[in-house]
C-alpha positions as CSV (number, residue, x, y, z in Angstrom):
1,X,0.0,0.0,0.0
2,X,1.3,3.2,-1.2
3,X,0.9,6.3,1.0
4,X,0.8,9.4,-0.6
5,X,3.3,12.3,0.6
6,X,0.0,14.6,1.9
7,X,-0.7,11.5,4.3
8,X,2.8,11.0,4.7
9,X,3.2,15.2,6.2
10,X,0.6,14.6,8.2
11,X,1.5,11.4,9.8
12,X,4.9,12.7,10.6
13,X,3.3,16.2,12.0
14,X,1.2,14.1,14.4
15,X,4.0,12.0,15.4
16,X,6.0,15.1,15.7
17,X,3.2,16.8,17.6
18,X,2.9,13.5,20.2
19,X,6.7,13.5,20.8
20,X,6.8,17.3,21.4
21,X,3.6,16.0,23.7
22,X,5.9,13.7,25.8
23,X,8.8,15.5,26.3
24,X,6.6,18.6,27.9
25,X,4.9,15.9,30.3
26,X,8.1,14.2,31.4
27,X,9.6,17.9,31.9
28,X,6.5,18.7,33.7
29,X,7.2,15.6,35.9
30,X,10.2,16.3,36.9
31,X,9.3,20.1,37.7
32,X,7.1,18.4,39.5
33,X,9.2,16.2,41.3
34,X,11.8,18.8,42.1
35,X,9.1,21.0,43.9
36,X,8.0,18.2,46.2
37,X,11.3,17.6,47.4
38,X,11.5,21.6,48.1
39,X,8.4,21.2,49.8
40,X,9.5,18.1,52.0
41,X,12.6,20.4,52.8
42,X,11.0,23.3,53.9
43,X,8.3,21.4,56.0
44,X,11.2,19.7,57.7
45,X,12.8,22.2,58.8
46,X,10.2,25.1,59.2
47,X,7.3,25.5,61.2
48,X,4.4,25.5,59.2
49,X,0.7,26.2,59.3
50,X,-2.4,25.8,56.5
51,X,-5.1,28.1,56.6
52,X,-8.4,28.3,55.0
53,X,-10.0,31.3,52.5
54,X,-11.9,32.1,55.7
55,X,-8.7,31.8,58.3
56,X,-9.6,28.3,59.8
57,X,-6.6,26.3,60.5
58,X,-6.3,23.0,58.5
59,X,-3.1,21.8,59.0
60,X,-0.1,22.5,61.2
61,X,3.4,21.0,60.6
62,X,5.1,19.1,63.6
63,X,7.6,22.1,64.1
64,X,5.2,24.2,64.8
65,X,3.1,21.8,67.2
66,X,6.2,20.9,69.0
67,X,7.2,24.8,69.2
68,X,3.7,26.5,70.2
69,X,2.8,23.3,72.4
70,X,-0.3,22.2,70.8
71,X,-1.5,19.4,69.1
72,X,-2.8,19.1,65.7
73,X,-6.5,18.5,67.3
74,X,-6.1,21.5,69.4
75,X,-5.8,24.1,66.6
76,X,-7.6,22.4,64.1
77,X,-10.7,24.2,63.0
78,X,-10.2,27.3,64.9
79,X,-10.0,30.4,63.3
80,X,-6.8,32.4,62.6
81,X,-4.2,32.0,64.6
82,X,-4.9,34.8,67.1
83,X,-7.0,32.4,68.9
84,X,-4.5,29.9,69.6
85,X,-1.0,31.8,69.9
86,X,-0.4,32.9,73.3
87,X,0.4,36.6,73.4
88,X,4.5,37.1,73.7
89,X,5.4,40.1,76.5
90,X,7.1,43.2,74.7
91,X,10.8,42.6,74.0
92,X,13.3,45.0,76.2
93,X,14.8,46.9,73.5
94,X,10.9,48.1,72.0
95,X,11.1,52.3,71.7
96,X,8.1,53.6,72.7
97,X,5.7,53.9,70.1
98,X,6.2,57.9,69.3
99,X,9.8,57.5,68.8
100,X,11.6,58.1,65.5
């Protein structure tokens, strides 16, 4: 079976097209791949915390559980962090607040 050169051009752009296809995906992959492993990073040695649109807490890292003293349980659900972070007393050094 002879294939003429018309089908010929456009069998080769589709295969040209699918290939082009698979090298993006397999680049996106590894982008993808790479920014987990930032992520894992970070979250291993930050403290982290996940809020809502609305300021609910959805997630907390174990940094930050282990560093404020809470549990996951604790915070979960309430809103912003205001009502969970214990107010800190004024560091020595602070100029009062008129001062330039």
């Amino acid at each position: 079976m002879q294939l003429r050169r018309a089908e010929v051009r456009r069998l080769r752009r589709g295969w040209t097209m699918f290939a082009r296809q698979r090298r993006a995906r397999a680049q996106m992959q590894d982008r993808l791949i790479d920014l987990d492993g930032k992520m894992a990073a970070i979250g291993r040695s930050q403290a982290l915390i996940e809020f809502n649109l609305d300021g609910t807490i959805i997630d907390a890292n174990p940094n930050l559980l282990t560093t404020m003293g809470y549990s996951l349980d604790e915070i979960r659900g309430r809103i912003t962090a205001s009502s969970w972070i214990r107010p800190r007393p004024p560091l020595p050094n602070t100029r009062p607040s008129g001062a330039t």
